[in-house]
C-alpha positions as a printed NumPy array, in Angstrom:
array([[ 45.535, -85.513,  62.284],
       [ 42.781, -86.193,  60.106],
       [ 40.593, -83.637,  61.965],
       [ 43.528, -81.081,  61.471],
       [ 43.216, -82.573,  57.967],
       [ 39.594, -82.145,  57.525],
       [ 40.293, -78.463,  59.532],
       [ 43.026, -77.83 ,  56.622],
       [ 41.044, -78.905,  53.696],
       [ 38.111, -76.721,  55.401],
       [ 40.205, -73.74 ,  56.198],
       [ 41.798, -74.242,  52.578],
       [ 38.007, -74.256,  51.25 ],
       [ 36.841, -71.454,  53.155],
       [ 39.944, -69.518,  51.617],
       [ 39.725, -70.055,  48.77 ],
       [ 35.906, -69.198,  49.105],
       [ 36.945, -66.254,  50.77 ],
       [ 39.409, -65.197,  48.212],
       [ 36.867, -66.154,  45.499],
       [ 34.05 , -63.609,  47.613],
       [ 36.368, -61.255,  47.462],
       [ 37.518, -61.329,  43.725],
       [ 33.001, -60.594,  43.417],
       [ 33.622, -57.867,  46.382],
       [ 36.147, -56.045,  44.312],
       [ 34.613, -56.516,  40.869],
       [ 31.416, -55.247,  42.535],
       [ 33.26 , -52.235,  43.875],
       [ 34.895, -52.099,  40.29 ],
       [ 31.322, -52.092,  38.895],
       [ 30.332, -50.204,  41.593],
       [ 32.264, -47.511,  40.66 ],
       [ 31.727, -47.817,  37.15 ],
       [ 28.231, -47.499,  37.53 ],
       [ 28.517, -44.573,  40.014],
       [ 30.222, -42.606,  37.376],
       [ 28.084, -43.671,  34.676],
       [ 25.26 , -42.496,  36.899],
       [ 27.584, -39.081,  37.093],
       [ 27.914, -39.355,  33.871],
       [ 23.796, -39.4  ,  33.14 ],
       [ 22.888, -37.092,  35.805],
       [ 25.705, -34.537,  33.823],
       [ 23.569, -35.126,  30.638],
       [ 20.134, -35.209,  32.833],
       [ 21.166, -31.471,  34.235],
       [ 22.233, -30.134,  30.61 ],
       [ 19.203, -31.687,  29.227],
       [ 17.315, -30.117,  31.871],
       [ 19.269, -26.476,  31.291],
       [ 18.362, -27.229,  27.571],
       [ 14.38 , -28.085,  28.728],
       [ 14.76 , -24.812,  30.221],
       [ 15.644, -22.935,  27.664],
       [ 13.135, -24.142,  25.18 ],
       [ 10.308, -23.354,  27.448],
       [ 11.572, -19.664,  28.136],
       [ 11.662, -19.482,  24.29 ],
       [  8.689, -21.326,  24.227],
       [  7.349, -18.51 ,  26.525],
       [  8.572, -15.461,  24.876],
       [  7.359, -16.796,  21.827],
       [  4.128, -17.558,  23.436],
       [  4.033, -13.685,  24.796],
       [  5.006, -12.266,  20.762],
       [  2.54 , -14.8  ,  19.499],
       [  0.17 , -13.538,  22.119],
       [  1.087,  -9.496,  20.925],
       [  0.78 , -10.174,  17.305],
       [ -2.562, -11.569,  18.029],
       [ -3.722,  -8.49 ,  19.556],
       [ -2.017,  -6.579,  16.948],
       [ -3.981,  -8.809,  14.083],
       [ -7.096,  -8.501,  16.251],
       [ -6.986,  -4.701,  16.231],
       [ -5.552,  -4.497,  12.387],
       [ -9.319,  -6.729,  11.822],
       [-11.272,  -4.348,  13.579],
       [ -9.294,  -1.049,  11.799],
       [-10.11 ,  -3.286,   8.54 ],
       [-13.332,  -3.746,   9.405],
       [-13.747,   0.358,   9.846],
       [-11.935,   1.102,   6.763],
       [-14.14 ,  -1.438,   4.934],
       [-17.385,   0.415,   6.57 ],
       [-15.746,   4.062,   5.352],
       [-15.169,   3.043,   2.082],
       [-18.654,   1.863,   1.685],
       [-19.846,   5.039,   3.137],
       [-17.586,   6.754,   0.916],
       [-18.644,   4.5  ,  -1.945],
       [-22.25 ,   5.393,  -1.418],
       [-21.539,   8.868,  -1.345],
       [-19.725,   8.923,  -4.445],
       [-22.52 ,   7.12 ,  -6.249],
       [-25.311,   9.789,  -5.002],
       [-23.182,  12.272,  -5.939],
       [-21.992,  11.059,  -9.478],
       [-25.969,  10.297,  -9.842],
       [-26.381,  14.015,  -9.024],
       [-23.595,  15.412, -11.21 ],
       [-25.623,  12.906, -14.169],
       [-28.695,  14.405, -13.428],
       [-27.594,  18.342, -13.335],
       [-25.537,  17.407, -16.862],
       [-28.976,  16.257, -17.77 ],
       [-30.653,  19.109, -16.763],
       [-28.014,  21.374, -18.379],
       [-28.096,  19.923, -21.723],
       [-31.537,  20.272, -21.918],
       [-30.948,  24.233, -20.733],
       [-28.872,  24.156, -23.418],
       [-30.628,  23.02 , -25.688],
       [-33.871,  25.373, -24.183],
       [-31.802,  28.152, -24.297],
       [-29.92 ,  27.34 , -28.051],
       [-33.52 ,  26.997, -29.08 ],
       [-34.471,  30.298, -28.331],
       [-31.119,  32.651, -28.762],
       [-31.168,  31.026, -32.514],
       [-34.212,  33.407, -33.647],
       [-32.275,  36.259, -31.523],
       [-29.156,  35.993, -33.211],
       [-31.324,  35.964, -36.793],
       [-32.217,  39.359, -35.501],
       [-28.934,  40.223, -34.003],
       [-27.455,  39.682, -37.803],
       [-30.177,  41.002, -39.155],
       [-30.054,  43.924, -37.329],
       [-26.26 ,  44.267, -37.855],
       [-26.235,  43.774, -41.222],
       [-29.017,  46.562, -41.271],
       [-26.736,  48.766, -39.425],
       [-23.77 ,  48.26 , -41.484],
       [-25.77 ,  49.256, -44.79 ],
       [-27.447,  52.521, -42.57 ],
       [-24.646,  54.542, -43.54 ],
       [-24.839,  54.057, -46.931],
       [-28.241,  54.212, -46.73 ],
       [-28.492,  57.451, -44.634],
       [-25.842,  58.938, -47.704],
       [-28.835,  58.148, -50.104],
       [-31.388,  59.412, -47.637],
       [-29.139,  62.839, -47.305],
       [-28.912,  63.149, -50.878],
       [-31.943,  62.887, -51.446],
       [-32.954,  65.001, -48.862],
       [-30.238,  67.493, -49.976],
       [-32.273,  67.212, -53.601],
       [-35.094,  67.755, -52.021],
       [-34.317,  70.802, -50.059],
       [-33.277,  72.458, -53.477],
       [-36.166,  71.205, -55.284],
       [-38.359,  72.727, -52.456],
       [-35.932,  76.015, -52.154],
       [-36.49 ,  75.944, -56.222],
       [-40.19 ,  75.849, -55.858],
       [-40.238,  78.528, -53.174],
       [-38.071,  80.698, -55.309],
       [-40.902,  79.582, -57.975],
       [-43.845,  80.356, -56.173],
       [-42.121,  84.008, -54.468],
       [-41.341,  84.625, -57.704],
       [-45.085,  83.864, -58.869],
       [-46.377,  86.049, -56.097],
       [-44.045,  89.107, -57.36 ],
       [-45.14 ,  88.771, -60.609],
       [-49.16 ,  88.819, -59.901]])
């Protein structure tokens, strides 16, 4: 009896040990579960932060690709820059010979002015002269005639004179 005793006790021990493991056996398969859906749980946020990874580097991409384009875009707008920049020099240059040019032949044509003012000055003396000369002909020519005309009698006078002399003698 006191080995069926001792058994008892033992048995009662191990029970309650065995009751007590598995108390831990089902909170661990509580836990267990718990942590498996936690784990769900994280690998549900993993994926979408993985789907959201994704994302960002396909934007990340395409803006890669536009930043790419507008740099050969800028890169060509430089060089059409540069060969504006070059043609309006040129066209600078040009404008500057030829202003110097149109500064030189107004040079040269106010002093052919001048040259030519200089000498059409004593012409147009003349010219006035000349037409003021003209304008008093007519009266002048009615003098001339008249006196002509007196002339022509006095000498018409004289020939009657002289005929007249020549009868008598």
């Amino acid at each position: 009896e006191s080995t069926k005793n001792i058994l008892q006790q033992k048995t009662a021990k191990l029970d309650k040990e065995l009751r007590a493991l598995r108390c831990k056996c089902d909170d661990l398969e509580k836990c267990r579960n718990k942590m498996s859906l936690e784990i769900s749980s994280l690998k549900t946020v993993i994926q979408d932060r993985d789907d959201m990874l994704s994302k960002i580097d396909s934007k990340l991409e395409s803006m890669a690709e536009v930043l790419h384009l507008r740099t050969l875009e800028n890169d060509v707008l430089i060089v059409e820059q540069k060969e504006l920049k070059a043609e309006l020099e040129r066209m600078n240059t040009k404008f500057q010979k030829e202003t110097s040019e149109v500064l030189r032949l107004r040079k040269l044509m106010r002093k052919a002015e001048a040259e030519t003012t200089s000498k059409l000055h004593p012409l147009v003396v003349e010219i006035d002269r000349l037409t003021t000369s003209k304008a008093e002909l007519p009266s002048s020519m009615a003098v001339v005639k008249s006196e002509v005309g007196t002339n022509e009698m006095e000498v018409s006078n004289l020939m009657d004179q002289v005929s007249g002399i020549w009868l008598n003698e």
